[in-house]
C-alpha positions, -999 to 999 in steps of 0.1 A, spaced: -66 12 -209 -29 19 -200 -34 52 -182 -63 35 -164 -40 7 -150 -16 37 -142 -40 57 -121 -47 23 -105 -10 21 -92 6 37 -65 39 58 -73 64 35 -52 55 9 -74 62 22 -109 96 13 -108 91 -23 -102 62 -24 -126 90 -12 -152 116 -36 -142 87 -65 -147 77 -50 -182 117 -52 -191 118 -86 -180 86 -96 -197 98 -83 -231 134 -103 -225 113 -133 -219 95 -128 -251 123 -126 -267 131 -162 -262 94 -178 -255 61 -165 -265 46 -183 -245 62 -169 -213 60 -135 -225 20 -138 -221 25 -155 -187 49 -130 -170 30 -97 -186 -4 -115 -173 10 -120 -139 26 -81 -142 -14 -72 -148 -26 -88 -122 0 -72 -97 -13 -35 -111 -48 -46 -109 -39 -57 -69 -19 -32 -62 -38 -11 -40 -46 -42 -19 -13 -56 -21 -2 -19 -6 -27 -23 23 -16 -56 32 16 -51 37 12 -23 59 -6 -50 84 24 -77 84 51 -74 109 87 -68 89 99 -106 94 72 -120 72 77 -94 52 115 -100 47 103 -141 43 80 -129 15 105 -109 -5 132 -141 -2 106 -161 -16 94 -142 -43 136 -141 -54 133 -176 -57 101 -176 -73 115 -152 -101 145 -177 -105 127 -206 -105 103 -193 -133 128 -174 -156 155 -212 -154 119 -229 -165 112 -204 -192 148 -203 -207 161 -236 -205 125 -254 -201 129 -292 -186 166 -293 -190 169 -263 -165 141 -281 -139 158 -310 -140 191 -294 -126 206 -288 -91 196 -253 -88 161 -260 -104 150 -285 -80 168 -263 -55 144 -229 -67 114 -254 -70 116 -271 -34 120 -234 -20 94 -219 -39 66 -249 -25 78 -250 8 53 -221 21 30 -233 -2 31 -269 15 31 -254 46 -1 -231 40 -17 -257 24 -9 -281 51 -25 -253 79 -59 -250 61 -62 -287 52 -60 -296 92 -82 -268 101 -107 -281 74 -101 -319 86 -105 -311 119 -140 -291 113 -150 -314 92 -143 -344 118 -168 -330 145 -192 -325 124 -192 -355 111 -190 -369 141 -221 -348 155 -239 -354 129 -240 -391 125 -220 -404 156 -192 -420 133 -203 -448 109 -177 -478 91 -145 -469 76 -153 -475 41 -177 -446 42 -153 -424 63 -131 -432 39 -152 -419 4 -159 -388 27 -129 -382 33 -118 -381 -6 -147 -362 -14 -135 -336 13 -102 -335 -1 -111 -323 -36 -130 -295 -21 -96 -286 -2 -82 -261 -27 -120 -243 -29 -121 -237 4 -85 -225 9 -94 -200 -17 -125 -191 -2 -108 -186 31 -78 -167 14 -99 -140 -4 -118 -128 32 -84 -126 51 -69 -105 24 -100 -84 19 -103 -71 58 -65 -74 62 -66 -45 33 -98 -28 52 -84 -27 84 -51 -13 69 -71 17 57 -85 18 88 -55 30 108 -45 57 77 -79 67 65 -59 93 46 -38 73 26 -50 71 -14 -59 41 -32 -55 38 -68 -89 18 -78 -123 31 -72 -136 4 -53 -110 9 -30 -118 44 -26 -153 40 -17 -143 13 7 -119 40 27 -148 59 22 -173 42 44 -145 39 72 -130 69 71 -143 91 101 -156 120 85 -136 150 94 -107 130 80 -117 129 43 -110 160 40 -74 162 42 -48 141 14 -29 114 21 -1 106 52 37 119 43 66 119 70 97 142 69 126 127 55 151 146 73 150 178 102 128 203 84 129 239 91 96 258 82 87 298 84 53 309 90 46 340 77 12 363 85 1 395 88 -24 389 115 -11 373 147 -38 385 168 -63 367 147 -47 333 150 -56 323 184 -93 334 179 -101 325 145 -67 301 135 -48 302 107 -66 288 76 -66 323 60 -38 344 78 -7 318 82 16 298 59 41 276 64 73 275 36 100 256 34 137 275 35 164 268 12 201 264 21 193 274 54 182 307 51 150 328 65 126 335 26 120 372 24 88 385 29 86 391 -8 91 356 -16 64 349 7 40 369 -7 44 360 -44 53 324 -40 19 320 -18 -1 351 -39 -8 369 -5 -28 398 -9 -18 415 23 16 425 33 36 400 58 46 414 91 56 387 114 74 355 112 79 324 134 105 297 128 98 260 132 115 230 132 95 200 115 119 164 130 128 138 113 93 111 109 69 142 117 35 130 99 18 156 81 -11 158 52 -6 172 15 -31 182 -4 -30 210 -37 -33 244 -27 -67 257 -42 -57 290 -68 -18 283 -56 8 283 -83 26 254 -96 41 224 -73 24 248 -42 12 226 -16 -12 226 14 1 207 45 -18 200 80 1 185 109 -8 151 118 -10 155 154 -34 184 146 -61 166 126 -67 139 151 -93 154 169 -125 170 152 -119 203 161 -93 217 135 -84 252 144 -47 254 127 -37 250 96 -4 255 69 10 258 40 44 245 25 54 257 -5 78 239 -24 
């Protein structure tokens, strides 16, 4: 069960999904209680992840910065409930956390409950042409309980195809769940399934490709004649290197020096019968059309 949940999460979130266990085992410490609540919430985050992931790559970075500042509070708020209880509610900073923590609740709750009154005024009104205010009145309670339904059931379709149209833009990114993945699948154009998921260079990059066969590479490419390697400490890798690093079974002859800038996107897959931490890497800007004709290899 746990390495399941752990093949559901992406990498960049293992750390905070550490940090939440800690803090869930603190709180059990002092409350029961809130240990079960906090390490349910922590599951349900795993269990999201991948659509939590997708999300965010859709929202522009001032709601995300908004969302991070309430979340802070929202941790506050619940770990001065869970340690001092009602006496730490009933303080300055815990109306303070609590006030801060509703606020974009009221105000997204406020949003859908005009958009639902307002629907549900025309119709009303084309339907029966307005009738006396008692009535009106009953209706409009009965609408009102159904508020929080239908704030869910708007909710759960903007996440979904906010998370469906994030996979759109990167078809190649990974998910961790499999219903995820066969979402991606159905969207991803079909030359594109091929290659692994969207990196970017860190820093300047300089790469060597190596081959024995330059004359081939303009008529056949390079998926079996060139590889790309990454120098260390800023010098040129020997042929030698090249050859047992990569398990060429030719001799190298040429080289060609590249420099890979800063935010270059690229694709990372394992390299098939490579050695160890041996990776296979495509330039972005040469998978976006269908015909793929180049191709490299970094090793690391």
């Amino acid at each position: 069960m746990i390495s399941f949940l752990v093949s559901m999460l992406p990498e960049s979130y293992l750390p905070l999904v550490i940090l939440g266990g800690a803090v869930a085992i603190i709180l059990g410490l002092v409350s029961v209680r809130a240990f079960i609540g906090f390490f349910g919430l922590l599951l349900l985050f795993i269990i999201l992840a991948p659509f939590i992931e997708s999300l965010i790559n859709t929202l522009p970075t001032w709601i995300l910065l908004l969302i991070c500042i309430w979340l802070v509070f929202f941790v506050l708020r619940t770990i001065l409930t869970f340690l001092l209880g009602e006496h730490g509610s009933g303080t300055f900073m815990g109306h303070l956390f609590y006030d801060l923590v509703r606020l974009p609740v009221i105000l997204v709750r406020g949003i859908f409950r005009f958009l639902i009154a307002l629907l549900s005024y025309t119709t009303r009104n084309i339907r029966t042409g307005g009738r006396n205010a008692g009535n009106m009145q009953a209706r409009n309670q009965q609408a009102g309980r159904r508020n929080n339904i239908w704030i869910i059931v708007l909710l759960l379709p903007t996440l979904l195809f906010s998370s469906l149209y994030a996979e759109a833009k990167s078809p190649a990114q990974t998910v961790g769940s499999a219903a995820a993945k066969r979402i991606v699948k159905r969207i991803s154009p079909a030359h594109l399934k091929k290659f692994g998921p969207i990196r970017a260079f860190k820093r300047d990059t300089k790469l060597v490709r190596v081959t024995n066969r330059p004359s081939l590479d303009k008529s056949k490419g390079l998926d079996s004649h060139s590889f790309w390697t990454r120098s260390k400490q800023g010098r040129n890798p020997s042929a030698a290197f090249a050859k047992d690093k990569l398990e060429l079974s030719h001799n190298v002859k040429a080289k060609e020096m590249a420099i890979a800038k800063k935010g270059t996107l690229y694709h990372e897959r394992p390299l098939k019968n490579g050695k160890a931490h041996t990776r296979e890497v495509i330039l972005e800007d040469r998978v976006r059309g269908r015909n793929i004709a180049v191709t490299g290899y970094l090793a690391r």
